[in-house]
C-alpha positions as CSV (number, residue, x, y, z in Angstrom):
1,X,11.9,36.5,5.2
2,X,13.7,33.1,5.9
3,X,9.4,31.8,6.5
4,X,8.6,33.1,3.0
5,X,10.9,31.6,1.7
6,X,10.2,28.2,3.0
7,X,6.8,29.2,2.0
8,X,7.1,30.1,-1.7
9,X,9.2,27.1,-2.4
10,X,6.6,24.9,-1.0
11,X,4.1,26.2,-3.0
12,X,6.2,25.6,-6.0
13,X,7.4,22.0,-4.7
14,X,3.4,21.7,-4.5
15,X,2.9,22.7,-8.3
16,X,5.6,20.5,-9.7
17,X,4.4,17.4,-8.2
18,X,0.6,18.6,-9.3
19,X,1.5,19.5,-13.0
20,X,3.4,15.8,-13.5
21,X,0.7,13.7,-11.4
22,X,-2.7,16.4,-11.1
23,X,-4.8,15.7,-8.0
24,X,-7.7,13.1,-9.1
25,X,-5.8,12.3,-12.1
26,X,-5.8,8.0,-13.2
27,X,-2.5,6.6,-12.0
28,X,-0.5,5.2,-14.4
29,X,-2.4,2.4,-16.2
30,X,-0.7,-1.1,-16.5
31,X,-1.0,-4.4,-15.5
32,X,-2.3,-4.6,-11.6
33,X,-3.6,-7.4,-9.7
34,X,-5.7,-7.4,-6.3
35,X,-4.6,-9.6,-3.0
36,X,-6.6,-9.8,0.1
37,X,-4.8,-10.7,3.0
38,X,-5.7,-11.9,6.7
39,X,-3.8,-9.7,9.3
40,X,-4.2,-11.2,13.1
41,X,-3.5,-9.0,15.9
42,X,-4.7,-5.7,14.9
43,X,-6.8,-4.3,17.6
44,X,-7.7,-0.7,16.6
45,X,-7.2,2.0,14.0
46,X,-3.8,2.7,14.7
47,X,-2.9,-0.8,14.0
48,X,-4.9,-1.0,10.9
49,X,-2.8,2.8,9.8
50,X,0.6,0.8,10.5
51,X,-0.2,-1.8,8.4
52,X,-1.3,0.6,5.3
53,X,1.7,2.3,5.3
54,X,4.0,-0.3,5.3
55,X,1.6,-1.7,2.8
56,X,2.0,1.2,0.9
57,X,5.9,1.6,1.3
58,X,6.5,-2.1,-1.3
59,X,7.5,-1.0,-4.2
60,X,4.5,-1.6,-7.2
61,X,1.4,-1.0,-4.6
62,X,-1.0,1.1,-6.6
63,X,-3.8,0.7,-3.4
64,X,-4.3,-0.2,0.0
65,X,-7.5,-0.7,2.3
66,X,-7.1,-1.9,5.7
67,X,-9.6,-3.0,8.5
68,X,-9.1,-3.9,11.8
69,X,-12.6,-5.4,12.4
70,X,-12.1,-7.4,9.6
71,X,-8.6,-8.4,9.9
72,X,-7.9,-7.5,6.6
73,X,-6.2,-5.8,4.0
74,X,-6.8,-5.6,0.4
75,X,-4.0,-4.3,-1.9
76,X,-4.1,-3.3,-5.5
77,X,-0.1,-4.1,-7.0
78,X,1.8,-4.0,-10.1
79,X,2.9,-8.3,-10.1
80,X,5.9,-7.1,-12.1
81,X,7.2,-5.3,-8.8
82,X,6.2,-7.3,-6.1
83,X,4.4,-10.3,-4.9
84,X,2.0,-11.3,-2.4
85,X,5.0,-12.9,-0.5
86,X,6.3,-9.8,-0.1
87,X,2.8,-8.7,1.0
88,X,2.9,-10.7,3.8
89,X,6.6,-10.3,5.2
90,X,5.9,-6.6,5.4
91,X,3.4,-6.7,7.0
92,X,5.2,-9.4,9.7
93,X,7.9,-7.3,9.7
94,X,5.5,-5.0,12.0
95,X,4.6,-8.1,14.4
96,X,1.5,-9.4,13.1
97,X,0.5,-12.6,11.3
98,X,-0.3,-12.4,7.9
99,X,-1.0,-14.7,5.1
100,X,-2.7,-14.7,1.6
101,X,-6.5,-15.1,2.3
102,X,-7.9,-17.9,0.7
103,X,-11.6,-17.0,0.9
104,X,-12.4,-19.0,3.7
């Protein structure tokens, strides 16, 4: 009984969170801007998850792509939340090197 419970109100947790954002519904449109930073030290897939989700735990980050093999992460934020500053110290905050890629 105890199970069904836990059960049924998952499946309504699960409805409210699709009725107020539905599954491939747009996010919220506003202002965004797009950063591409150059992580050193990341040496596999695991270190490329790490860095996504802290990524994606700053407040205003819409999007994140990571790749280890090219040391790289390209974020989609909300400039009136955070900054690519703040890009960069959370991702240093795991140990790597970070910095604003410059395109070169």
């Amino acid at each position: 009984m105890k199970v069904l419970r836990s059960l049924l109100a998952s499946l309504a947790f699960g409805a409210l969170v699709c009725a107020v954002h539905p599954v491939g519904a747009e996010p919220p449109r506003g202002k965004v801007e797009t950063v591409r930073l150059h992580v050193e030290g990341m040496t596999c897939g695991g270190c490329a998850a790490a860095v996504r989700v802290a990524l994606g735990r700053v407040d205003g980050v819409r999007k994140v792509e990571v790749s280890f093999e090219e040391k790289a992460a390209t974020v989609v934020y909300d400039p009136a939340k955070t900054t690519p500053e703040a890009l960069v110290e959370a991702v240093e905050k795991l140990g790597y090197g970070a910095r604003v890629d410059g395109g070169g």
